[in-house]
DRENMI-747651 format. One record per residue: x, y, z of N, C-alpha, C in turn; residue in three letters. Coordinates in pm, whole numbers. Atoms other than C-alpha are relative to their C-alpha. Layout:
N
n.c1 = X | n.c2 = Y | n.c3 = Z | ca.c1 = X | ca.c2 = Y | ca.c3 = Z | c.c1 = X | c.c2 = Y | c.c3 = Z | res = Ala;
...
# end
This chain:
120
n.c1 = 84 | n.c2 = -118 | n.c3 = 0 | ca.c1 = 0 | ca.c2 = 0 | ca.c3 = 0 | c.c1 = 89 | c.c2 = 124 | c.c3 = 0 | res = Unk;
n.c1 = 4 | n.c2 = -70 | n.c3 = -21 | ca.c1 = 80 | ca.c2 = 304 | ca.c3 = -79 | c.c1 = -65 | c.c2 = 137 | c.c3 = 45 | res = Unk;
n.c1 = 83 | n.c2 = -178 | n.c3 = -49 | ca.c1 = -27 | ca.c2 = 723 | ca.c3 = 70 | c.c1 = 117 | c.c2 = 79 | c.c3 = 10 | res = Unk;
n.c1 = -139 | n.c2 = -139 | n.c3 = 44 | ca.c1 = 154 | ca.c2 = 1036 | ca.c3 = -24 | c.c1 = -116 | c.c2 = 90 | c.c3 = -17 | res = Unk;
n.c1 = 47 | n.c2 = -147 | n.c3 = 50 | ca.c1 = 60 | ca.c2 = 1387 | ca.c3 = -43 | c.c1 = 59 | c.c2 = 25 | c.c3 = -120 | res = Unk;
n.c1 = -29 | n.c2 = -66 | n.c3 = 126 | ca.c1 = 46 | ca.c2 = 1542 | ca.c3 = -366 | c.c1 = 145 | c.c2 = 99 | c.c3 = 14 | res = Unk;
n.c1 = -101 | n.c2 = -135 | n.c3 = -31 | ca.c1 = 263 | ca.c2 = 1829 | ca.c3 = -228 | c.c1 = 135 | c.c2 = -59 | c.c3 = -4 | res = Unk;
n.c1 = -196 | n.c2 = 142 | n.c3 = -20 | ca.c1 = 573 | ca.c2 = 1506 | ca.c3 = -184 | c.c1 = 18 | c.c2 = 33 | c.c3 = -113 | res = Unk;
n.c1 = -9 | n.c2 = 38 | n.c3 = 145 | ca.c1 = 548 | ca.c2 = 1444 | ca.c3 = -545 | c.c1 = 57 | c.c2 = 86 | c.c3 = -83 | res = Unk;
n.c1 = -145 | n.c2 = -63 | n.c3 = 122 | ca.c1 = 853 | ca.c2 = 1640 | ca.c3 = -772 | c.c1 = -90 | c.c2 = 3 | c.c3 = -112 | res = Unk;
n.c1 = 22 | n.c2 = -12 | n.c3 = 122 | ca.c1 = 720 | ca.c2 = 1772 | ca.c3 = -1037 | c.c1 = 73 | c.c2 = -2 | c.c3 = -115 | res = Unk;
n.c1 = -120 | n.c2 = -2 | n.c3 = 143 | ca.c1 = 927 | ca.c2 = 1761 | ca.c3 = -1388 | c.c1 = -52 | c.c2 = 32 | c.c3 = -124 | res = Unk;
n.c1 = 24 | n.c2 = -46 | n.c3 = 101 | ca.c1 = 924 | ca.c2 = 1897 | ca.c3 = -1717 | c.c1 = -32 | c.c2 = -76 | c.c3 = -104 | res = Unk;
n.c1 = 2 | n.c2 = 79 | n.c3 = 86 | ca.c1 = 772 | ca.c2 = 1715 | ca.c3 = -2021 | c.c1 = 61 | c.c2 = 18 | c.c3 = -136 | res = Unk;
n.c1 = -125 | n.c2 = -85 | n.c3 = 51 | ca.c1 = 1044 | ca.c2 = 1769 | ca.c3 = -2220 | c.c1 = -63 | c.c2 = 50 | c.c3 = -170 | res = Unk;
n.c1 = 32 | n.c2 = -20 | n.c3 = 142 | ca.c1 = 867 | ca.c2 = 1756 | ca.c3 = -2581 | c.c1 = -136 | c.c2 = 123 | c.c3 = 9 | res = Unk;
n.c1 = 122 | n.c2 = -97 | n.c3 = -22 | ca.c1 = 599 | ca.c2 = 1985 | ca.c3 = -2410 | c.c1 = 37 | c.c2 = 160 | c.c3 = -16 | res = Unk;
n.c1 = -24 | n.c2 = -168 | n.c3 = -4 | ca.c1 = 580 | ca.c2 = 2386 | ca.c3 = -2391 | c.c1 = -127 | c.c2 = -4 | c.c3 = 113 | res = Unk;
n.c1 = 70 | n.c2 = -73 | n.c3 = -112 | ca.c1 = 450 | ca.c2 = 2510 | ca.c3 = -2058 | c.c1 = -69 | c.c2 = -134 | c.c3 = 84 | res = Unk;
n.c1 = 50 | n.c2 = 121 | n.c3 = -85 | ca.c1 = 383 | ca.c2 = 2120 | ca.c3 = -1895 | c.c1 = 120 | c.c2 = -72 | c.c3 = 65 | res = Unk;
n.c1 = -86 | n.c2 = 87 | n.c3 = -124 | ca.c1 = 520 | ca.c2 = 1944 | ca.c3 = -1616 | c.c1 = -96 | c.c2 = -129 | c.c3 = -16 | res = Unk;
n.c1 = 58 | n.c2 = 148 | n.c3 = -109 | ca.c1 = 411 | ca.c2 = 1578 | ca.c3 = -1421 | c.c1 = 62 | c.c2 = 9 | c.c3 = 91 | res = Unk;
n.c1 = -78 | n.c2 = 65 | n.c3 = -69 | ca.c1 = 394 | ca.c2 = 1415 | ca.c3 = -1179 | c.c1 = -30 | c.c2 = -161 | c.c3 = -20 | res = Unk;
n.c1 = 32 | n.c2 = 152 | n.c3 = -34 | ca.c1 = 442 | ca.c2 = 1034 | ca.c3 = -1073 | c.c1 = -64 | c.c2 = -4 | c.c3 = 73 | res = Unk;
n.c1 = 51 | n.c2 = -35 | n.c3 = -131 | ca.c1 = 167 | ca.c2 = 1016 | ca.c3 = -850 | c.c1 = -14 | c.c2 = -205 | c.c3 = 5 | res = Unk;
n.c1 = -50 | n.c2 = 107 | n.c3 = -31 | ca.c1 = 161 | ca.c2 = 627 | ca.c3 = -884 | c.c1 = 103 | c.c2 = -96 | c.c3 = -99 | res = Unk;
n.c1 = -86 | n.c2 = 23 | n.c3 = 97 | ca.c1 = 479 | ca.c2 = 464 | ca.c3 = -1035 | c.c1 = -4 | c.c2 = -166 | c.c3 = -8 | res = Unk;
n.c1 = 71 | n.c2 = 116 | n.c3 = 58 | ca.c1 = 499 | ca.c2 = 151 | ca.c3 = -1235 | c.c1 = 83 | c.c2 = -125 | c.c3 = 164 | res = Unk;
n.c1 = -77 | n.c2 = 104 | n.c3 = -177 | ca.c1 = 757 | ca.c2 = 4 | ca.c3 = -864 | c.c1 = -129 | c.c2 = -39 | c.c3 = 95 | res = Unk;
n.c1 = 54 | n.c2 = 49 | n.c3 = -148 | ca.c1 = 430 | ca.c2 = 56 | ca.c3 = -666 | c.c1 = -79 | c.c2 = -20 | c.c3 = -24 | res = Unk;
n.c1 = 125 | n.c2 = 76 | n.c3 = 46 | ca.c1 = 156 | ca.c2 = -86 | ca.c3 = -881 | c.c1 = 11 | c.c2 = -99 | c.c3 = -97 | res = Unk;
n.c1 = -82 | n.c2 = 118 | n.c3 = 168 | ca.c1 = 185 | ca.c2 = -415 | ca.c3 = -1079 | c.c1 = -82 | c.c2 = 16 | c.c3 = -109 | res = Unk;
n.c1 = 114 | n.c2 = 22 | n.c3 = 180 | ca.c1 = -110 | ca.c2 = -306 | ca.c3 = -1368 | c.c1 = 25 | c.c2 = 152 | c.c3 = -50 | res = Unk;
n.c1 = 27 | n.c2 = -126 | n.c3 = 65 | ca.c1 = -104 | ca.c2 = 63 | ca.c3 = -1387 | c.c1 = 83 | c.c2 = 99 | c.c3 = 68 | res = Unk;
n.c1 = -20 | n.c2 = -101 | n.c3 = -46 | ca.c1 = 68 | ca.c2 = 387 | ca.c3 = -1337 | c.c1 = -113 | c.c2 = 173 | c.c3 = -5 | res = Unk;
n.c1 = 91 | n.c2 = -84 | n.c3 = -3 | ca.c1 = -99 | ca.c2 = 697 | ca.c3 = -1211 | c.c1 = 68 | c.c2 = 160 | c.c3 = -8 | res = Unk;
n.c1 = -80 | n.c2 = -101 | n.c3 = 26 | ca.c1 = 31 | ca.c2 = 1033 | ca.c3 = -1334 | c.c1 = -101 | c.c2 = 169 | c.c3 = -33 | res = Unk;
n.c1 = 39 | n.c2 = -90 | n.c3 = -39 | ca.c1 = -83 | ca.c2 = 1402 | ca.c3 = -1298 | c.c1 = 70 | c.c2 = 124 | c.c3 = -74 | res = Unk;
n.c1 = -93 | n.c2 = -85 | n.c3 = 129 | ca.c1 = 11 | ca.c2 = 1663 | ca.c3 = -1612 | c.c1 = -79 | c.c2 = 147 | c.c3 = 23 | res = Unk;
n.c1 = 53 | n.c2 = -112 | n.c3 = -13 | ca.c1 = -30 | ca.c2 = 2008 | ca.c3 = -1538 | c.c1 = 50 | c.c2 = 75 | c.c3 = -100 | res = Unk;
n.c1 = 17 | n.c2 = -71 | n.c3 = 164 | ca.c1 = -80 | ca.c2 = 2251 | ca.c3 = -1868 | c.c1 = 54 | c.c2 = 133 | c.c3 = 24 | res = Unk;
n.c1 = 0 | n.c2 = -137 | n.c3 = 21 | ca.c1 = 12 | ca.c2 = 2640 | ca.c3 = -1848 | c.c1 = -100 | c.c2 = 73 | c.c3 = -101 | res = Unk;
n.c1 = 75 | n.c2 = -47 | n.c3 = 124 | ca.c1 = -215 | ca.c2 = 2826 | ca.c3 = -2040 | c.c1 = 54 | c.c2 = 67 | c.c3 = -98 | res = Unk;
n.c1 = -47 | n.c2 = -14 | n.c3 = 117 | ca.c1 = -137 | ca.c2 = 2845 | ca.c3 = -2397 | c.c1 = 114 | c.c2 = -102 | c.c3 = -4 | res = Unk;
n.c1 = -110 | n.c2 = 158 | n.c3 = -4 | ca.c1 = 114 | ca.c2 = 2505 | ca.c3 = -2309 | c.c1 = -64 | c.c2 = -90 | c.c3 = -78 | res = Unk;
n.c1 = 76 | n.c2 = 101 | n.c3 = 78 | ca.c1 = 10 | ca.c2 = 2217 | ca.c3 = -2534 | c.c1 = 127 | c.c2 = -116 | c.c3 = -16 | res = Unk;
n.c1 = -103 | n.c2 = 121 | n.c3 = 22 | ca.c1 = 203 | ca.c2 = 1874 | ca.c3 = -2597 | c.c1 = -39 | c.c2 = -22 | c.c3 = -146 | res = Unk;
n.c1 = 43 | n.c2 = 47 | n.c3 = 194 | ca.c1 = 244 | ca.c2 = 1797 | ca.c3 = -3000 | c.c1 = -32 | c.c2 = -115 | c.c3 = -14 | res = Unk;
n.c1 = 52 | n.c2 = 55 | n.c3 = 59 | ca.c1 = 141 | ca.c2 = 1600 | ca.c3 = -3197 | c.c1 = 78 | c.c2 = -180 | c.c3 = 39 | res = Unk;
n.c1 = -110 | n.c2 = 111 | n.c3 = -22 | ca.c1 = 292 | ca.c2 = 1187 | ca.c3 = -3065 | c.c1 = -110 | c.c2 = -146 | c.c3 = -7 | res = Unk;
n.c1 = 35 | n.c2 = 131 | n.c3 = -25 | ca.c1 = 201 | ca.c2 = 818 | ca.c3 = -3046 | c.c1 = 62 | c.c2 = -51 | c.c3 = 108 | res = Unk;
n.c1 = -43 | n.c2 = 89 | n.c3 = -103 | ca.c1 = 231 | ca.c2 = 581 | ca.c3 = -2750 | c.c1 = -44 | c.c2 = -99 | c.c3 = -32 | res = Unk;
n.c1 = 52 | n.c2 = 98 | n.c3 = 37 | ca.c1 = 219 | ca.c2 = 213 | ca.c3 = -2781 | c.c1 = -69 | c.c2 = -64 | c.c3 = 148 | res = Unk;
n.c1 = 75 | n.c2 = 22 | n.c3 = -138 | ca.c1 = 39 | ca.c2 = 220 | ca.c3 = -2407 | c.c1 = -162 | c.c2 = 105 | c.c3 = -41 | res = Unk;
n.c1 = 160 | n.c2 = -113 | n.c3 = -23 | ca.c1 = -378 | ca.c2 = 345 | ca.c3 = -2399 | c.c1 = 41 | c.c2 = 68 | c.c3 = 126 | res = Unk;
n.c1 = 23 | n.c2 = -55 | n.c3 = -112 | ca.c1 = -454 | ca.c2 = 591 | ca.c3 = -2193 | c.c1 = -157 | c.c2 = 44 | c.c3 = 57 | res = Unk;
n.c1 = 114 | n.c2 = -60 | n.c3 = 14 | ca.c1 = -703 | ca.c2 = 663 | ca.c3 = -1973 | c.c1 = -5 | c.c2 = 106 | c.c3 = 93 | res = Unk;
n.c1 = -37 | n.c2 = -139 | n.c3 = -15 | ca.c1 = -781 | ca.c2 = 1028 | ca.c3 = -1874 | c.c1 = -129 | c.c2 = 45 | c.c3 = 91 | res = Unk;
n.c1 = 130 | n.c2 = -113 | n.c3 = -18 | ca.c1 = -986 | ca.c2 = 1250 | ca.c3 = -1649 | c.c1 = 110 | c.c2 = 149 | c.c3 = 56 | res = Unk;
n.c1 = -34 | n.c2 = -152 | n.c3 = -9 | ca.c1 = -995 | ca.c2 = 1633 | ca.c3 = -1631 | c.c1 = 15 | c.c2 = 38 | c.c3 = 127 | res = Unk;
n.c1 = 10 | n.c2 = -69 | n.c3 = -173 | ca.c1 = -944 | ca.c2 = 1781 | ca.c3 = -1273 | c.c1 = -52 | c.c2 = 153 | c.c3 = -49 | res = Unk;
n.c1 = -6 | n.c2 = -180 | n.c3 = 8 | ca.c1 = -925 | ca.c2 = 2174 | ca.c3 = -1397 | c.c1 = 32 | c.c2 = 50 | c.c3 = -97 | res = Unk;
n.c1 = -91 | n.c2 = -125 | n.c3 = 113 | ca.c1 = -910 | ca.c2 = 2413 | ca.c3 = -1690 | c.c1 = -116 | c.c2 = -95 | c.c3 = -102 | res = Unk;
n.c1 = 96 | n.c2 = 6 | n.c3 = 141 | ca.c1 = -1042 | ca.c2 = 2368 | ca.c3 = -2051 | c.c1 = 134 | c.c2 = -18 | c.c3 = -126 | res = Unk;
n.c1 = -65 | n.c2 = -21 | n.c3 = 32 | ca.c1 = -842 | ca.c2 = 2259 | ca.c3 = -2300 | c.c1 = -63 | c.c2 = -87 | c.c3 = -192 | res = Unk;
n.c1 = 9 | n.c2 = 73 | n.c3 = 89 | ca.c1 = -833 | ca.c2 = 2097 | ca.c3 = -2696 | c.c1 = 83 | c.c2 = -95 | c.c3 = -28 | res = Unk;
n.c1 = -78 | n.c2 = 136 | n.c3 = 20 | ca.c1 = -707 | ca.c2 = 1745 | ca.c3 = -2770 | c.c1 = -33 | c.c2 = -59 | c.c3 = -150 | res = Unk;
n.c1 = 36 | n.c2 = 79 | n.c3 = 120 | ca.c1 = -689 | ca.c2 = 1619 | ca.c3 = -3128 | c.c1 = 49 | c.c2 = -169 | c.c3 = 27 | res = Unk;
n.c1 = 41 | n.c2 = 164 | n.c3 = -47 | ca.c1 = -715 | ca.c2 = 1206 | ca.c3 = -3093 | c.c1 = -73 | c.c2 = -21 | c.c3 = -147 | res = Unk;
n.c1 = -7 | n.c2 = 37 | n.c3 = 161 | ca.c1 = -646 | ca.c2 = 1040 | ca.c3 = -3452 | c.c1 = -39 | c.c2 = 145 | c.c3 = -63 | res = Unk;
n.c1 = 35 | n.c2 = -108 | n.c3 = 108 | ca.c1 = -857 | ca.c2 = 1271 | ca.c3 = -3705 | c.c1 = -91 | c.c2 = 84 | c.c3 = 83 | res = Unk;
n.c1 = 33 | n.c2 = -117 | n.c3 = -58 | ca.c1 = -1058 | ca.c2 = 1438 | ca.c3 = -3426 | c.c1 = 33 | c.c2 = 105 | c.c3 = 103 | res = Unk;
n.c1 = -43 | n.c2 = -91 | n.c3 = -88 | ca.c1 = -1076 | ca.c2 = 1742 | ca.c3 = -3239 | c.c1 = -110 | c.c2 = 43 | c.c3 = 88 | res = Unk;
n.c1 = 128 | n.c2 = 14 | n.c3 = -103 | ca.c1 = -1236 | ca.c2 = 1767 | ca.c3 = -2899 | c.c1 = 33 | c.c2 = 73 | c.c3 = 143 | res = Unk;
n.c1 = -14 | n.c2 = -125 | n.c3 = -125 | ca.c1 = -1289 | ca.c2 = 2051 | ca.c3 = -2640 | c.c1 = -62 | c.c2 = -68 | c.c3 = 140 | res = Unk;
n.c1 = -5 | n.c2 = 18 | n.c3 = -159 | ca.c1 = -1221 | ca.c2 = 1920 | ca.c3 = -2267 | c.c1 = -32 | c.c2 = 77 | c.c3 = 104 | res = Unk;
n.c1 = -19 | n.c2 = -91 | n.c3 = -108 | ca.c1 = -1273 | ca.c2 = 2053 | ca.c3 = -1957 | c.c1 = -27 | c.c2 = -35 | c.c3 = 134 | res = Unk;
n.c1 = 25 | n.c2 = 87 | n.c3 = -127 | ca.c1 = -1329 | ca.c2 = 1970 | ca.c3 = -1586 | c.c1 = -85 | c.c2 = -126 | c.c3 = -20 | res = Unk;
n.c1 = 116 | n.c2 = 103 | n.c3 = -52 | ca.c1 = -1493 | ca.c2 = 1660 | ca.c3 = -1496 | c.c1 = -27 | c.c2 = -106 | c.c3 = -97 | res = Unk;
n.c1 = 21 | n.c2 = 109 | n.c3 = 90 | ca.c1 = -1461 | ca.c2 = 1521 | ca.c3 = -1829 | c.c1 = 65 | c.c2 = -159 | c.c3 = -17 | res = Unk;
n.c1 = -32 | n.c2 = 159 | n.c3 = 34 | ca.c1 = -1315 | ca.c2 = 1137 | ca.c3 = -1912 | c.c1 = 47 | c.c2 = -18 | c.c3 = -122 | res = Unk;
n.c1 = -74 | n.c2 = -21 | n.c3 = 179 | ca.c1 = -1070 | ca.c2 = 1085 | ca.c3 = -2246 | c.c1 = 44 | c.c2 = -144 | c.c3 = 21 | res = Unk;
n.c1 = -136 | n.c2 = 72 | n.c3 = 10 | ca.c1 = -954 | ca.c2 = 765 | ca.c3 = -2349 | c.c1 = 80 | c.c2 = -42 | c.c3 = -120 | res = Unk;
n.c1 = -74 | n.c2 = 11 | n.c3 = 146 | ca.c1 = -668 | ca.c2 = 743 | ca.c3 = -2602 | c.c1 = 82 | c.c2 = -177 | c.c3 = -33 | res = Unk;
n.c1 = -86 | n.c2 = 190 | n.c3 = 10 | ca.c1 = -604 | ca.c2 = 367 | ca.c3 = -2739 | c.c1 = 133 | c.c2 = 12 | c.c3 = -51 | res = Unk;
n.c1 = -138 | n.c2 = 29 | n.c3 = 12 | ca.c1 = -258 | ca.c2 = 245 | ca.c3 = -2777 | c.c1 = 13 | c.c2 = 74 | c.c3 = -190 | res = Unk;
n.c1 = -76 | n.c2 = -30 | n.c3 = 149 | ca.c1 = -59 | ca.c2 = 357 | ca.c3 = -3147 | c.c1 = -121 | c.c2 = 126 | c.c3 = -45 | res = Unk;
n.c1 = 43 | n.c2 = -126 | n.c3 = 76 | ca.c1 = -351 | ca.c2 = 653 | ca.c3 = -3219 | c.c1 = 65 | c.c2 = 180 | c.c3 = 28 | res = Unk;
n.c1 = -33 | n.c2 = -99 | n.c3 = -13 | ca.c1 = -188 | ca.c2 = 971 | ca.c3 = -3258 | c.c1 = -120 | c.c2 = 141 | c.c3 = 102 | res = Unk;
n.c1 = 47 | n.c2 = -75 | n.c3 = -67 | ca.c1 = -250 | ca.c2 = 1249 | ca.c3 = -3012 | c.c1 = 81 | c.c2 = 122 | c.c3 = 66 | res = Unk;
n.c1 = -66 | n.c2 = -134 | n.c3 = -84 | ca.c1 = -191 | ca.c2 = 1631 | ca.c3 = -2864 | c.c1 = -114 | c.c2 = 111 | c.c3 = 99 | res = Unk;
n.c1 = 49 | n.c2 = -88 | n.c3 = -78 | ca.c1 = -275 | ca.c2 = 1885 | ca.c3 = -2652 | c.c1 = 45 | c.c2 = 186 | c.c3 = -9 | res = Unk;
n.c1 = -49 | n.c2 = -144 | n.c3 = 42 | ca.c1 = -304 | ca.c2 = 2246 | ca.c3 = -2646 | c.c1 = -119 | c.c2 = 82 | c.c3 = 114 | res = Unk;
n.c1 = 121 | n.c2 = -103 | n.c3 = -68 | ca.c1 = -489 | ca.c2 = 2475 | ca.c3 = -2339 | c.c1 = -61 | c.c2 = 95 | c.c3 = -43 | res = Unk;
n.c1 = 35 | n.c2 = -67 | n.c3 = 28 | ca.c1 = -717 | ca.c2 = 2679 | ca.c3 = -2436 | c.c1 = -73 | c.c2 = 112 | c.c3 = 31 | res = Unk;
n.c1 = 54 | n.c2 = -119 | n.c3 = -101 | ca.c1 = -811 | ca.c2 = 2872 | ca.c3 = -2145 | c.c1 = 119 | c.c2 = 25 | c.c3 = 70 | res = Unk;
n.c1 = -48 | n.c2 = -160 | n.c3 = -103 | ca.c1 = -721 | ca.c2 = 3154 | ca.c3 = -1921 | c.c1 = 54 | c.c2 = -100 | c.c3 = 160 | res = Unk;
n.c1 = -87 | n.c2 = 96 | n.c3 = -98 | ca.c1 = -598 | ca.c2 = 2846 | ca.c3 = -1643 | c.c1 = 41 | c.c2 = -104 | c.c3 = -7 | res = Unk;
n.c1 = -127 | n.c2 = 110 | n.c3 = -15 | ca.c1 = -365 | ca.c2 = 2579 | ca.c3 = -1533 | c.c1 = -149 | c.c2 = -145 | c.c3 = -65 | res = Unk;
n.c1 = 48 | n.c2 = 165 | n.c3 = -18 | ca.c1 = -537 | ca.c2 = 2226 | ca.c3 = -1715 | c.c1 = 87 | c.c2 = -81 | c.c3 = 47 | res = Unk;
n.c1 = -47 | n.c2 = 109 | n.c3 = -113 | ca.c1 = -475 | ca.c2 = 1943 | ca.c3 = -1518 | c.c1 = -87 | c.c2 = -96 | c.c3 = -36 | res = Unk;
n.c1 = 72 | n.c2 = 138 | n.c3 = 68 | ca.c1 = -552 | ca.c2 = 1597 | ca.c3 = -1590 | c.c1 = 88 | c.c2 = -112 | c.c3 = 22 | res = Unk;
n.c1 = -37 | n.c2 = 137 | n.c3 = -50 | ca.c1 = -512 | ca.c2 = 1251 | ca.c3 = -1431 | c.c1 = 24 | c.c2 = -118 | c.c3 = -131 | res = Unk;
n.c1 = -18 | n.c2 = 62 | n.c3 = 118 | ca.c1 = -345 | ca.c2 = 1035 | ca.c3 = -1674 | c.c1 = 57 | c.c2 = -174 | c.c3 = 65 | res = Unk;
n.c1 = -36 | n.c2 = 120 | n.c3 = -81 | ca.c1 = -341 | ca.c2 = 629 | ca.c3 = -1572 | c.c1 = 72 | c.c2 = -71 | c.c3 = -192 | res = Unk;
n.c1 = -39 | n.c2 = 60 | n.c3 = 88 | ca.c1 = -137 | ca.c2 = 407 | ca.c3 = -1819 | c.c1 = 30 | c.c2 = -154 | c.c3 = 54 | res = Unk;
n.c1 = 0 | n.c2 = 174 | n.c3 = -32 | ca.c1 = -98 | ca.c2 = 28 | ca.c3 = -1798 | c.c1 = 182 | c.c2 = -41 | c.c3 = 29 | res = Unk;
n.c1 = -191 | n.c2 = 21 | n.c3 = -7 | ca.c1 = 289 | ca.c2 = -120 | ca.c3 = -1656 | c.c1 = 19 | c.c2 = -84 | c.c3 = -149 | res = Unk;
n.c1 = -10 | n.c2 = 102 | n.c3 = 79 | ca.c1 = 355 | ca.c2 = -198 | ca.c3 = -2052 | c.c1 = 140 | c.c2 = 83 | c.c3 = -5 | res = Unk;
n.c1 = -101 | n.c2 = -102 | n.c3 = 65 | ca.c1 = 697 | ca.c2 = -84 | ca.c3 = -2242 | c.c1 = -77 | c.c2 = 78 | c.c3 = -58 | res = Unk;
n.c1 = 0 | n.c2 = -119 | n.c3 = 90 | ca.c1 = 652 | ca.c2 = 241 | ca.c3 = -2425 | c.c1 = 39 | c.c2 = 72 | c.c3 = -56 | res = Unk;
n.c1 = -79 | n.c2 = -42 | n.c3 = 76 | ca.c1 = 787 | ca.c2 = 397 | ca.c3 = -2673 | c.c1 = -125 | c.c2 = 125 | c.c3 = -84 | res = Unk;
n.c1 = 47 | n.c2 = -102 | n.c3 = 68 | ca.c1 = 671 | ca.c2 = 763 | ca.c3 = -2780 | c.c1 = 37 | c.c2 = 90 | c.c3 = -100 | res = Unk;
n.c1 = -27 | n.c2 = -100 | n.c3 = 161 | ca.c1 = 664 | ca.c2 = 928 | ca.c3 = -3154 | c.c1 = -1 | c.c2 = 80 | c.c3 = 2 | res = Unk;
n.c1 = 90 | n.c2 = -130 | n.c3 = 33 | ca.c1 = 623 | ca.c2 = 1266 | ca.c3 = -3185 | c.c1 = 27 | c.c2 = 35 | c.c3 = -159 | res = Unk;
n.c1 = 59 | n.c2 = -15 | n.c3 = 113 | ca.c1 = 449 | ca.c2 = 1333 | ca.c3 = -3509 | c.c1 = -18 | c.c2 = 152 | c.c3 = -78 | res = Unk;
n.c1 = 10 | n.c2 = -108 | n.c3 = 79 | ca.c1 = 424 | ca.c2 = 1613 | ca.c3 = -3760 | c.c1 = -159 | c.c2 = 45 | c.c3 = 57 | res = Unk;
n.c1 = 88 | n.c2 = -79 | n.c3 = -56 | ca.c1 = 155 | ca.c2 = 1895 | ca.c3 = -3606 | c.c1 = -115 | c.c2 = -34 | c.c3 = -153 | res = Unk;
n.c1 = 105 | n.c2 = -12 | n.c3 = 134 | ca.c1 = -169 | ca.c2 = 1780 | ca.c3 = -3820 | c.c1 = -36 | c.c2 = 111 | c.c3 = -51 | res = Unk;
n.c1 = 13 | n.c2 = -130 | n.c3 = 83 | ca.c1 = -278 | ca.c2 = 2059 | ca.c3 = -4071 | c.c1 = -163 | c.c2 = 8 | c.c3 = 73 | res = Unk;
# end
């Protein structure tokens, strides 16, 4: 079992991002199916365009933001639920006036992430 305060948890830069951090809030050492991770946005921060060969699944905590996922494009915001299957291309981009934030769980697989040419 793990319990931690958020406030423990090191935040870090997502390096292919503009204006986003994480955190590890559960890492793949202290759960054998899933990790639990916590991506905070800056407004006007967005992550480009990438593939992961891990799904994800997603909820909103705070803010408003747009996520293209394969060929669509789809306006988030608190409270909502996203989930992106393994190999479909995907990004992010805030589109409001505060910090999005969004609980991101992924499965303990390998992963290996693309980043992809910004769709037109």
């Amino acid at each position: 079992m793990t319990v931690k305060k958020l406030t423990d948890v090191p935040a870090q830069p997502v390096q292919a991002g503009q204006g986003v951090t994480f955190q590890v809030l559960i890492s793949t050492a202290e759960a054998p199916n899933f990790a639990m991770r916590r991506f905070i946005m800056e407004p006007g921060g967005g992550m480009p365009n990438h593939t992961n060969q891990v799904e994800h699944e997603q909820f909103v905590l705070r803010g408003q933001a747009r996520i293209g996922i394969g060929t669509e494009v789809i306006e988030v915001k608190a409270n909502d639920v996203v989930y992106i299957p393994a190999g479909v291309p995907h990004w992010y981009q805030n589109t409001g006036s505060e910090t999005f934030e969004f609980l991101c769980l992924v499965p303990n697989k390998p992963d290996k992430i693309e980043v992809l040419a910004q769709p037109e």
